[in-house]
N, C-alpha and C positions, 0 to 999 in steps of 0.2 A: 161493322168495320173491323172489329178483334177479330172474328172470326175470318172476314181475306186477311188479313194480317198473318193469323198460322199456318194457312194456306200457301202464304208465299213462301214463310220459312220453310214447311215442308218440301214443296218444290223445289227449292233449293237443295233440299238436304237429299232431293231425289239422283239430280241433275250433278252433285258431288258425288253420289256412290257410283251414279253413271260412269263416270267420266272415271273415278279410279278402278273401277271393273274392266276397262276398255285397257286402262294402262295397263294392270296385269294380263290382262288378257295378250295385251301385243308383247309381254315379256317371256311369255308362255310361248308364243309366238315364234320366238327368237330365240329361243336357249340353246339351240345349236348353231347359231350366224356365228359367223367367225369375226369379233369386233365389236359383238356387241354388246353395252351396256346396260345393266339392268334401270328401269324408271321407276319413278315412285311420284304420286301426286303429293304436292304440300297443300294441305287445307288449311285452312286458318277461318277462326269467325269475323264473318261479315260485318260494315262496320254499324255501330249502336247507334237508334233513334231515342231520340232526336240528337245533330248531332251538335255538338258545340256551338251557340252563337247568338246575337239579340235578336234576332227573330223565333227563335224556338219555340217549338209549343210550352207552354206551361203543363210540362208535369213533373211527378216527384222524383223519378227514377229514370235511366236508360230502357231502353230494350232491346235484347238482342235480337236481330233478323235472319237468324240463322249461317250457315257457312257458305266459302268458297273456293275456288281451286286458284290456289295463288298463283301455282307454276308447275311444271313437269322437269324434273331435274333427274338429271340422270348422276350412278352415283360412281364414283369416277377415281383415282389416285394419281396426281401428277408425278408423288416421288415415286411409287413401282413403274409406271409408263416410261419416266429418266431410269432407270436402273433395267427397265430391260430393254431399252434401245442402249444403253451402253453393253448388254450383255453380247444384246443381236450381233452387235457390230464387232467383238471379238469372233462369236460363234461362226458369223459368217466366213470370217477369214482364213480360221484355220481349217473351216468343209473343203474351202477352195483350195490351201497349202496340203491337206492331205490328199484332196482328187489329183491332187498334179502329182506328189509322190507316189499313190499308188501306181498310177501309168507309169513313172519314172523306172519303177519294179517291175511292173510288167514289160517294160522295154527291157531291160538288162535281162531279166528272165534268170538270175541266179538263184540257186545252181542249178545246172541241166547239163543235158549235151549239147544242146545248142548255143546257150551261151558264149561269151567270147574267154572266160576262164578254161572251160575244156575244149575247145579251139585251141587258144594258145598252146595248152597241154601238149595235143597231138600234132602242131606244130614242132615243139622242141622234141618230142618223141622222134617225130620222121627223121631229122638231123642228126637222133643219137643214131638210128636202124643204119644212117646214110655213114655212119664211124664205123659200123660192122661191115658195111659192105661197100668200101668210095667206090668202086668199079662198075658195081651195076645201075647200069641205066633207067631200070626200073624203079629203085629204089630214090635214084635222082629227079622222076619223073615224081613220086611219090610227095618229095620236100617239094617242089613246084606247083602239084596242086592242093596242099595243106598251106604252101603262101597264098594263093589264089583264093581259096577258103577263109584264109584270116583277115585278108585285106576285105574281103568279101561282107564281111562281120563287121567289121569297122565299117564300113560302108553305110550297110543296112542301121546299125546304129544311133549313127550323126545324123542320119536322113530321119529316122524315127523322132530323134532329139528335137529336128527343125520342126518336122510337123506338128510333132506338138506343143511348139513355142506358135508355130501358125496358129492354129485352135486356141490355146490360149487369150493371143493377139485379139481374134476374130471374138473371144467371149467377152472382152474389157471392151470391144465397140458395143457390145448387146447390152453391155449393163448399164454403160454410159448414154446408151437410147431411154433403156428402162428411165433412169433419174430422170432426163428431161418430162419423159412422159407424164411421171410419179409428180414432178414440179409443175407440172400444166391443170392437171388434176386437183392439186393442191390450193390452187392460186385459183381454179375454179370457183371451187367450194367454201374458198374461202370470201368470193364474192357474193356469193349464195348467200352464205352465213350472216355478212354483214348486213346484205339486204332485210333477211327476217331479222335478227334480233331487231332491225329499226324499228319494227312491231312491235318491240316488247315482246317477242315467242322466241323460247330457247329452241331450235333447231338442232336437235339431241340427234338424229338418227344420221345428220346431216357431220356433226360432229366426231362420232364414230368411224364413217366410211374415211373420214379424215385422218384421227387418229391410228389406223390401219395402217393408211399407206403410208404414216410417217413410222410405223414400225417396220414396214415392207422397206424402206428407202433406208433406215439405221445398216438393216443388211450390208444396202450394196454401197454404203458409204460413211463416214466417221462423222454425224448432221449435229447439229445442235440445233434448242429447239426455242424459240419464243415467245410470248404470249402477247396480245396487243388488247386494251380495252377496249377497241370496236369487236372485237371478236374474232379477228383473225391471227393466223400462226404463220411466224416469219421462220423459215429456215435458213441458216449458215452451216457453206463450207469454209470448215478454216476461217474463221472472223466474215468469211464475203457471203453476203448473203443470195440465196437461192431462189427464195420465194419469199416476198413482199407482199404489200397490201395490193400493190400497184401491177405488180410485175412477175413474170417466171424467168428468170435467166436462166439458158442454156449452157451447158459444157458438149466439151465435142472431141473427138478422136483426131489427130494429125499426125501425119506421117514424119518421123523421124529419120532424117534421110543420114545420121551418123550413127545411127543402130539399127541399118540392115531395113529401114524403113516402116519401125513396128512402129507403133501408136502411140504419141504421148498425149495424155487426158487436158485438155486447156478448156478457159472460156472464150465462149464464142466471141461475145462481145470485143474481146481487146486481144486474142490469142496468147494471153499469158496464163501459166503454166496452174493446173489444180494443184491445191496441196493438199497429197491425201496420208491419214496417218494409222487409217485402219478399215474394215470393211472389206469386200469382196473383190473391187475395183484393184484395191490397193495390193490384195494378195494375190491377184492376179498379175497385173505388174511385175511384181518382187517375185514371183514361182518363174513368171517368162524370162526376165533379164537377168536376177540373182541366182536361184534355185539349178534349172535348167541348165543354163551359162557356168556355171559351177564344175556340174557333171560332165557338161559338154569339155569343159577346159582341160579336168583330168583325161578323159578317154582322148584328148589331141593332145595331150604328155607322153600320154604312155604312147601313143602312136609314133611322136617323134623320137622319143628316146626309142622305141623297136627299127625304127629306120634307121636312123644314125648309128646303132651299136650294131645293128647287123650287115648295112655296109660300108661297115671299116673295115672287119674282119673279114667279109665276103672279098670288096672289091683289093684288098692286101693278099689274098689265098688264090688259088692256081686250081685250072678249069681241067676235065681231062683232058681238053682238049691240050692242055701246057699254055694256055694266055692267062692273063693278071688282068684286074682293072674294074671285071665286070660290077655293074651294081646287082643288088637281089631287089630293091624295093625303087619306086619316085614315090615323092611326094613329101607333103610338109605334116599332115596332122593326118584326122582320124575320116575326116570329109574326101580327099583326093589320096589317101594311100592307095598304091597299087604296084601289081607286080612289074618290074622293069623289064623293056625289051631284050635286055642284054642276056636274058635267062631265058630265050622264049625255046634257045636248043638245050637239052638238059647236061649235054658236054661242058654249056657254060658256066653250072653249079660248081663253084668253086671250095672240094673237099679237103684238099690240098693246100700247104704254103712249101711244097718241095717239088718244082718241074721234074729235077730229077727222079723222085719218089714215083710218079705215076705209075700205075695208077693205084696201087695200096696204099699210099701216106692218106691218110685220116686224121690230120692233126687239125687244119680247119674244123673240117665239121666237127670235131671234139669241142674246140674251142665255143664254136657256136649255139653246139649245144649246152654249153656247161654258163651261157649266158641267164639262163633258166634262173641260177641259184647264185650271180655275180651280183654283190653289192653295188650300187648305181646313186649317183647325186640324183636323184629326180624328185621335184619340185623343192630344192631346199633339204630333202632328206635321204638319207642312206637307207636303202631298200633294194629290193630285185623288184623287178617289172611285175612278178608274180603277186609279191606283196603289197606294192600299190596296188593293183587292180583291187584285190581285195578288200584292201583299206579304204579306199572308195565305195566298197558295193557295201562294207560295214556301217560305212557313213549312211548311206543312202538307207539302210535298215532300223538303224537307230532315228532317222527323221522322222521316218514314217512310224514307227512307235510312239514317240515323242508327240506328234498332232494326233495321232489317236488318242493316245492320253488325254491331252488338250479338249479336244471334242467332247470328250467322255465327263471330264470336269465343266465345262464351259454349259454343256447342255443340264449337268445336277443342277448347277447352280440355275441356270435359265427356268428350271422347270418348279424349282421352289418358290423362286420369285414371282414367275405366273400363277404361281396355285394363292401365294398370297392376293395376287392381284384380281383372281377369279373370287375368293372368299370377299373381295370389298365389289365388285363390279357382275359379276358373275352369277345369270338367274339359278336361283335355287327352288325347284319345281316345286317341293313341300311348303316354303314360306309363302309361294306365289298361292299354291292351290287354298294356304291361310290366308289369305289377304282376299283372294274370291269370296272363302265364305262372309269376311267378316264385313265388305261392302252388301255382300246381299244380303246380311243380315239387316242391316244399315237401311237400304232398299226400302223392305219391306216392313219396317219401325216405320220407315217415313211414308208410306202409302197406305196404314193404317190411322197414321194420323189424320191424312186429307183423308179418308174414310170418317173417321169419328166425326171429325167437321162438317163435313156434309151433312 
């Protein structure tokens, strides 16, 4: 009888190095999975015979029966997982605030020749050549197709500006697909989950693929995150929750028919409005309606004030032809500026404010050119057209510095917090390949034993 008796223990103690050699083994496994947490089996001694009770056998002492695998636990930190789903969810927004400002730069494309600063240039250029010479027609033909070219710029601009508040638009629906999907997933796994632990089995691998995608989802949106004793994880946006034990709520994309009909993020269920306060979604948003909308408002400043100051002076000034009136520009901003018909003969260019003078009086076009370097109310401040422009394209340089920054800081910090969170979570191949030896060491102690017994 003693003798199956250590028989079993040994078995046991086979059947435990088993089982922890498999665990390392699948951590080994996994050391490059993106998510995954390293396992560890917990043994503990099996419990002692005989065991408490008025039936007992009469003897003097316990004995122990050797060990067992109590559980498989995976080793895990919920405060770095909260610290860097708060991180994600900065990090994400400003990748998206700087993707929209660097296009923002590559649309303006300062400085160059192409830009709309040396545009402008050789616009007030042409006007001064047209002070040298009011009389020639060539020269008039010259300022006609340098406006044709500015307005031209403007153009291509505004249209560049839409489209890329369109792309934007079109990326806040794909992220907003992403969540639901990320929330379906969630709410999956999370039935999954509940079903095994009802076994009593931690579903560890089950837990991870979860944990991911609640780091994937911090990204594209500002989550909070909760823990339930059955084993599952409830997510809230904004206080409202996403994913329940029960349920996945959807949000969704609707057309805003009082902003040009871009997308505002709502839930499905009751059409009221997502409140979002950081994350991808968010900065996607704020780049399309803020950011964009910004630039877009200066470049239709400076368009209007170029209309309106140059057909004052234009339509007040005298044509070669000797008529008053004509305009040089239509239009209200930087979207529909364009050259006016009234200039489409170049006799129309009005260089002149003296009929009599024709055709050498060059005091117009003086005037007009010297608007180049005229102080101007524009937006609330005394400037020339030149130096707004400018002051805009400064701005727009110092942003894009500013989220690089951000980024640069956002990802140190990200990447120290993961390395803490790899040091607790994060297989380490030499510990692992120590924990191989020391189950099979383990191993074969215990299959010496059932040998000796034998």
């Amino acid at each position: 009888m003693d003798g199956f008796f250590g028989i079993s223990i040994a078995r046991r103690a086979l059947e435990a190095s088993q089982y922890g050699m498999d665990v390392t083994a699948h951590n080994i496994a996994n050391a490059n999975t993106p998510g995954y947490s390293r396992q560890r089996a917990i043994l503990a001694a099996a419990p002692s015979f005989p065991y408490p009770g008025y039936n007992r056998p009469m003897l003097q002492a316990q004995l122990g029966t050797g060990v067992e695998v109590k559980s498989v636990e995976r080793v895990r930190s919920s405060y770095f997982d909260s610290q860097i789903r708060k991180e994600n969810q900065a990090l994400g927004g400003w990748e998206v605030k700087d993707d929209a400002l660097k296009q923002l730069e590559a649309i303006f494309n300062e400085p160059s020749e192409a830009g709309l600063q040396n545009i402008m240039g050789e616009f007030w250029n042409a006007w001064q050549q047209l002070s040298k010479n009011p009389e020639s027609l060539s020269v008039r033909t010259s300022v006609i197709e340098m406006g044709r070219t500015l307005t031209s710029t403007f153009n291509q601009l505004d249209a560049k500006l839409s489209r890329l508040r369109d792309n934007l638009n079109d990326q806040a629906a794909v992220k907003v697909d992403e969540v639901n999907n990320i929330a379906d997933r969630i709410y999956a796994l999370n039935n999954e989950i509940i079903r095994i632990q009802t076994f009593g089995v931690e579903p560890n691998d089950l837990k991870d693929e979860r944990d991911k995608l609640i780091d994937d989802l911090s990204k594209i949106a500002d989550i909070t995150v909760g823990e339930q004793d059955s084993g599952a994880t409830l997510i809230f946006l904004n206080g409202r929750q996403l994913v329940s034990e029960y349920s996945a709520n959807h949000i969704q994309t609707t057309p805003n028919g009082l902003n040009s009909g871009y997308y505002d993020v709502t839930w499905e269920s009751d059409g009221s409005a997502v409140t979002l306060y950081g994350g991808e979604i968010k900065s996607l948003v704020d780049s399309r309606d803020v950011t964009i909308q910004n630039y877009r408002g200066d470049l239709d400043t400076l368009a209007s004030t170029l209309i309106t100051e140059i057909n004052n002076l234009h339509a007040a000034g005298v044509g070669l032809d000797g008529i008053t009136g004509w305009n040089f520009f239509t239009g209200t901003g930087a979207a529909d500026i364009a050259l006016s018909a009234d200039i489409d003969d170049p006799t129309h260019v009005a260089a002149a404010t003296d009929a009599a003078a024709i055709p050498g009086d060059n005091s117009n076009a003086l005037a007009i050119g010297k608007l180049k370097d005229t102080l101007l109310t524009i937006d609330g401040n005394n400037v020339t057209m030149n130096d707004f422009y400018r002051s805009t394209v400064t701005n727009l340089g110092i942003e894009s510095q500013e989220s690089g920054r951000m980024i640069t800081n956002s990802k140190l910090y990200y990447d120290l917090i993961e390395n803490h969170r790899q040091s607790v979570s994060g297989v380490s191949l030499d510990e692992e390949a120590t924990n191989m030896i020391k189950y099979q060491r383990a191993y074969e102690a215990a299959a010496r034993v059932i040998t000796m017994l034998d």
